[in-house]
N, C-alpha and C positions, 0 to 999 in steps of 0.2 A: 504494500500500500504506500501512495507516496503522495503529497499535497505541496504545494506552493506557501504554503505559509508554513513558518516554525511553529513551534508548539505554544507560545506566548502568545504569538498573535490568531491563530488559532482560539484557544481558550476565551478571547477578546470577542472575537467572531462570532463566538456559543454564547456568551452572558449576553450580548447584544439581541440575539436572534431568540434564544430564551425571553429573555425582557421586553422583546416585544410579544410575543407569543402570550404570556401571560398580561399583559397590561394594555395590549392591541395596539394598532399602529395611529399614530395622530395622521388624520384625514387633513382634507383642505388642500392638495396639493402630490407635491410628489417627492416633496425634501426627506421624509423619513426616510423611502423607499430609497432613494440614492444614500443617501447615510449607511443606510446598511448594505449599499453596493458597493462603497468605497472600500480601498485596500485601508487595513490599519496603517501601514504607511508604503510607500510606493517603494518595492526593488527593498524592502529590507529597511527603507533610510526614514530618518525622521524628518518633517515636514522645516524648512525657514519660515512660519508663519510672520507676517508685520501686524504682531501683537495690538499694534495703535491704531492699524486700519481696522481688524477684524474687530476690535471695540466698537469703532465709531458705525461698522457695518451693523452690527450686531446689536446695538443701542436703536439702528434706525429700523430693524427689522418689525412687520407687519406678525400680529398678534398669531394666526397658525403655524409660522416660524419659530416666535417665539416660545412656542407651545413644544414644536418638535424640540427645540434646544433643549427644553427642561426634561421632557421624555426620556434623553439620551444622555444627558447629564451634562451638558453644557451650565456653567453658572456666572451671571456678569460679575461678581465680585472678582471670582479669578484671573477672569477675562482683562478687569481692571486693575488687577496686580500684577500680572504679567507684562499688561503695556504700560506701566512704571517701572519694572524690573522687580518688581516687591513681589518674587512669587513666594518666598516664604510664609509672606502674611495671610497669603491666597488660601490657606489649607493650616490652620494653628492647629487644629486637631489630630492632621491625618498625618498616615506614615509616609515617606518618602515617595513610596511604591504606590502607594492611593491618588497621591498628586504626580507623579508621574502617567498613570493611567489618564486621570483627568485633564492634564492637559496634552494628550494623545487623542483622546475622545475629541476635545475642542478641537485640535489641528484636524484630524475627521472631516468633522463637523465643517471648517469653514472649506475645507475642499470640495465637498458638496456642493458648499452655497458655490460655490466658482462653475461646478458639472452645471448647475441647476440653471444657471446661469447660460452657460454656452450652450445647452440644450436646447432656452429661449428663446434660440438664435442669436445671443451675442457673440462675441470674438474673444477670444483671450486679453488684447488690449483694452476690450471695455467693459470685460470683470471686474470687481472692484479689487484691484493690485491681485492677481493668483498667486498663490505660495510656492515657493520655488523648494526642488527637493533640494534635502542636503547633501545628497550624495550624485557622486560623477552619474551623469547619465542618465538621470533621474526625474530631469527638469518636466516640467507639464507643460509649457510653452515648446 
């Protein structure tokens, strides 16, 4: 047996698909659905999100959006500690590995909003900034 994803993001893939499964999918659109289409992260690499856009994006987003976000575990608090660099404050409670996931989910999450986007019919240039991967090869443009 052999799968494209390691076993971390694998396991990521199952709580997600599990959690919708039991909690149902937020309707109004088709963001959930790409959410859970997206790779945990592309080719293995972790996303370069611009933390200060996906706020400002993310602050402006239309209420079944914002609905999908909390579904999936998106949270603006972290959202706004991250685009200060204050992710420590983002998560007081949680372990390393909890805020490491969550702000994996968010990177996710706004790469969606970018698919959901160019699905629209936009262009990559008039997504709002897409996240570049951080690894060679990797890039979404």
């Amino acid at each position: 047996m052999a799968s494209s994803l390691d076993p971390r993001e694998a396991l990521a893939v199952f709580e997600d698909l599990q959690r919708s499964q039991q909690e149902g999918l937020a309707v109004g659109g088709e963001l959930h659905l790409l959410f859970l289409a997206t790779p945990v992260s592309p080719a293995g690499a972790a996303l370069d999100v611009p933390w200060q856009r996906f706020f400002d994006l993310f602050t402006a987003l239309p209420p079944p959006a914002r609905a999908v976000a909390a579904r999936v575990g998106v949270e603006e608090s972290a959202l706004f500690a991250w685009r200060t660099r204050r992710a420590r404050s983002a998560f007081p409670r949680g372990a390393p590995a909890g805020a490491a996931r969550a702000r994996q989910v968010a990177a996710r999450f706004f790469a969606a909003l970018v698919l959901e986007a160019v699905l629209a019919g936009g262009s990559l240039t008039e997504v709002p900034h897409p996240p570049r991967a951080a690894g060679p090869g990797t890039a979404l443009g």
